[in-house]
MITOR-930683 format. One record per residue (C-alpha): residue in three letters; x, y, z. Coordinates in steps of 0.25 Angstrom, whole numbers, plus 5000, padded with zeros to 4 digits. Example, Ala and Ser with C-alpha at 12.3 -4.5 7.8 and 13.67 -1.06 7.14 Angstrom:
ALA504949825031;SER505549965029;
//
This chain:
UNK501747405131;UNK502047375116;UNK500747365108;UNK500547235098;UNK500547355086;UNK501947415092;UNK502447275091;UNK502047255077;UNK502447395072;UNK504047355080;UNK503947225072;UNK503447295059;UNK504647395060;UNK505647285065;UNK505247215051;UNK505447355043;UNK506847375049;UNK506147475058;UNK505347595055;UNK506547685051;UNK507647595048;UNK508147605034;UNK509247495035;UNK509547375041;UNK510547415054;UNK510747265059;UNK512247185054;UNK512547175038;UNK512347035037;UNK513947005030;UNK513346925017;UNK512847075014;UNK513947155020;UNK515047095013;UNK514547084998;UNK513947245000;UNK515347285005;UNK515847214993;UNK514947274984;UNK515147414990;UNK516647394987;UNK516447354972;UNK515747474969;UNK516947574977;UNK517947504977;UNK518047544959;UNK517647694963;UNK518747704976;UNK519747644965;UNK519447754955;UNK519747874965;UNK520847804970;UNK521447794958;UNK521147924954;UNK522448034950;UNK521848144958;UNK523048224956;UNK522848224940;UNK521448224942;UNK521248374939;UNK521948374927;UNK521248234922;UNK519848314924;UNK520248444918;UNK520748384904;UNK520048424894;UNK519548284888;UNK518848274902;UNK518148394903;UNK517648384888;UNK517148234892;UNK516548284905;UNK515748394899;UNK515348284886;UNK514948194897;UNK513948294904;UNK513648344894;UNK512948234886;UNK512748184902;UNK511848304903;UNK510948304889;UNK510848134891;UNK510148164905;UNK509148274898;UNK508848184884;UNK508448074897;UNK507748164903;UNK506948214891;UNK506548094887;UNK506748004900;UNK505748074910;UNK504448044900;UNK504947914897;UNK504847894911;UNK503647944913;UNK503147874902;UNK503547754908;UNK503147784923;UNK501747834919;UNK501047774906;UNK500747634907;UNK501047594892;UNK501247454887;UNK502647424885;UNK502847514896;UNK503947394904;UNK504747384891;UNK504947514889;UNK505447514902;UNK506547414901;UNK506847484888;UNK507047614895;UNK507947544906;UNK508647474897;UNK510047544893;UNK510247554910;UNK510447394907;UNK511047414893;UNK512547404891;UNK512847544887;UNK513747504875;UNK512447434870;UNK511547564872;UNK512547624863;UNK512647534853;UNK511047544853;UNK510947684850;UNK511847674840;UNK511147564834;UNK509847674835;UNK510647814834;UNK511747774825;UNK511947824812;UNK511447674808;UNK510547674817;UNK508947644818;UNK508647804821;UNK509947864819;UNK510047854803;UNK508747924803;UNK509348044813;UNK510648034803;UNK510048044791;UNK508648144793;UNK509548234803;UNK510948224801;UNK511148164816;UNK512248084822;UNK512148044835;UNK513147934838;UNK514447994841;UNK513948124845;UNK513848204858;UNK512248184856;UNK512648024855;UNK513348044869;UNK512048094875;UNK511048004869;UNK511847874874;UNK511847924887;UNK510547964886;UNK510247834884;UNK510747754896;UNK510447874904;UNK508847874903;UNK508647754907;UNK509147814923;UNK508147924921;UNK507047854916;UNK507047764928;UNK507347874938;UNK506047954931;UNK505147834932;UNK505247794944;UNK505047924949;UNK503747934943;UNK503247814946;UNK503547844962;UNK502747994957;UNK501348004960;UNK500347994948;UNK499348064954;UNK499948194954;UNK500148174937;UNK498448124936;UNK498148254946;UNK498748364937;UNK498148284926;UNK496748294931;UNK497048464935;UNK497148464919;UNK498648434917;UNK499148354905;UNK500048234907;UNK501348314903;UNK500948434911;UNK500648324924;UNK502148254922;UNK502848414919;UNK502148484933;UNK501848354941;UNK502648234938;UNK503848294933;UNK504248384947;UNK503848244955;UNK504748184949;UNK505848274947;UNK506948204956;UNK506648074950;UNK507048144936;UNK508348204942;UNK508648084947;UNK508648004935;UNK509248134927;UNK510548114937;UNK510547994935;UNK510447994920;UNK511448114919;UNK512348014926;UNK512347894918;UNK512347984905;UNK513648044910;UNK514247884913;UNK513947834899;UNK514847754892;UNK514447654883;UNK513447704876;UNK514047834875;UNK515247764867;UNK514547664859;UNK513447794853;UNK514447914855;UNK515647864853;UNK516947914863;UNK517448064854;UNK518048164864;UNK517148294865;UNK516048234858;UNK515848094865;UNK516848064875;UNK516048074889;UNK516848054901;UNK516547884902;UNK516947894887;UNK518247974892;UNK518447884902;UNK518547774896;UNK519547824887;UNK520447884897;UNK520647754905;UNK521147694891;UNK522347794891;UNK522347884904;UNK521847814917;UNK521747934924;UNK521048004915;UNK519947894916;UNK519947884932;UNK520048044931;UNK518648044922;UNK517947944929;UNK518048024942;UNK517248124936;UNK516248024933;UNK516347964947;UNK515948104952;UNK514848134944;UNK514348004947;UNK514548064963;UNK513748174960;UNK512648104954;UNK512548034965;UNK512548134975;UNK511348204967;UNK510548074968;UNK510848064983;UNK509648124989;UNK508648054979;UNK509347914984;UNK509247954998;UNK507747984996;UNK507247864990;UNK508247775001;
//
């Protein structure tokens, strides 16, 4: 005989989707169906039409030229030291900004988060404005020590650096705010100081939080565009990333440009593929 308490806990689950269910297995009402499948084809429908028109049969020699290869290794390259300039100063930025309660502490924020809402052309055309020969810092760096920055390889990896904390300083800061304090304010109270606490506590808890947002930061670096251009200009082997290569190959060579943004394509794959298991933990 079914208790009262077994009939409510069955209701309770009933209205839960069921103890152990994790998706709805009843009919996709066709008002959802319809628009997800269309949606599902306007992102695949550009990336099957890329390898379709791919010239697998050049493709070897496309991607053993020697212009590729000189972009490919400018592009991680400046890929690589973007993601460590973000890490340097991104991960106590997000701490800062996860842990001290400061006034201001909203805006700064939105500040932080901005370039992922900034048309990149415009975060280029702001670090000019700041980094520039002319500009507000960069006249100083000029004329005390001789330093250039727009235009360079260094200008390459500060652009990218610049729309690529942003990913990292979220990815960081959410992970410390899902961390435990208590383990920080116990290592504290055994005599630790606060930077000792956050190097042997916080920072291993919160390690895959920072791989994370390194990957992903490594990734946007390695697809900028628009900044890169507008700061660093498009000079083959000294600014001409694989985008920047890109986009001058589909001017004269088609080819060429499907041929490059296939590499791009499967770098993108494999960034994926190494945030996989993080994504199938949180789901």
């Amino acid at each position: 005989m079914t208790s009262p308490l077994d009939k409510s806990r069955t209701a309770a689950d009933t209205l839960r989707g069921g103890p152990r269910r994790r998706g709805v297995r009843t009919g996709v009402p066709l008002p959802l169906l319809v628009p997800a499948l269309l949606g599902l084809a306007f992102l695949m429908v550009p990336l099957v039409a890329l390898l379709a028109r791919a010239p697998w049969q050049g493709l070897p020699e496309q991607l053993t030229s020697p212009e590729v290869w000189q972009a490919l290794r400018l592009s991680l390259l400046c890929a690589t030291a973007a993601t460590a300039v973000s890490l340097v100063l991104g991960v106590p930025l997000a701490w800062l900004l996860a842990r001290v309660d400061f006034p201001g502490r909203g805006l700064v924020r939105a500040l932080v988060t901005l370039p992922l809402v900034l048309p990149p052309v415009v975060g280029g055309v702001a670090l000019l404005m700041a980094l520039g020969r002319n500009g507000i810092v960069g006249r100083w760096l000029d004329a005390w020590f001789g330093i250039t920055l727009p235009f360079t390889t260094t200008g390459v990896v500060i652009a990218e650096a610049f729309v690529a904390m942003p990913f990292l300083v979220i990815s960081v800061e959410g992970t410390l705010r899902a961390a435990d304090p208590r383990y920080e304010e116990a290592a504290t109270t055994l005599g630790a100081s606060r930077f000792t606490a956050f190097r042997r506590v916080t920072l291993p808890l919160i390690a895959p939080g920072i791989a994370a947002g390194a990957v992903l930061a490594w990734a946007r670096a390695l697809g900028e565009f628009g900044a890169t251009i507008t700061f660093a200009g498009n000079f083959p082997g000294r600014t001409q990333t694989m985008p920047l290569a890109v986009y001058l190959a589909l001017q004269s060579d088609p080819e060429a440009a499907i041929a490059l943004s296939l590499v791009l394509l499967a770098v993108s794959i494999a960034v994926l593929a190494g945030l996989r298991d993080r994504w199938l933990r949180a789901g």
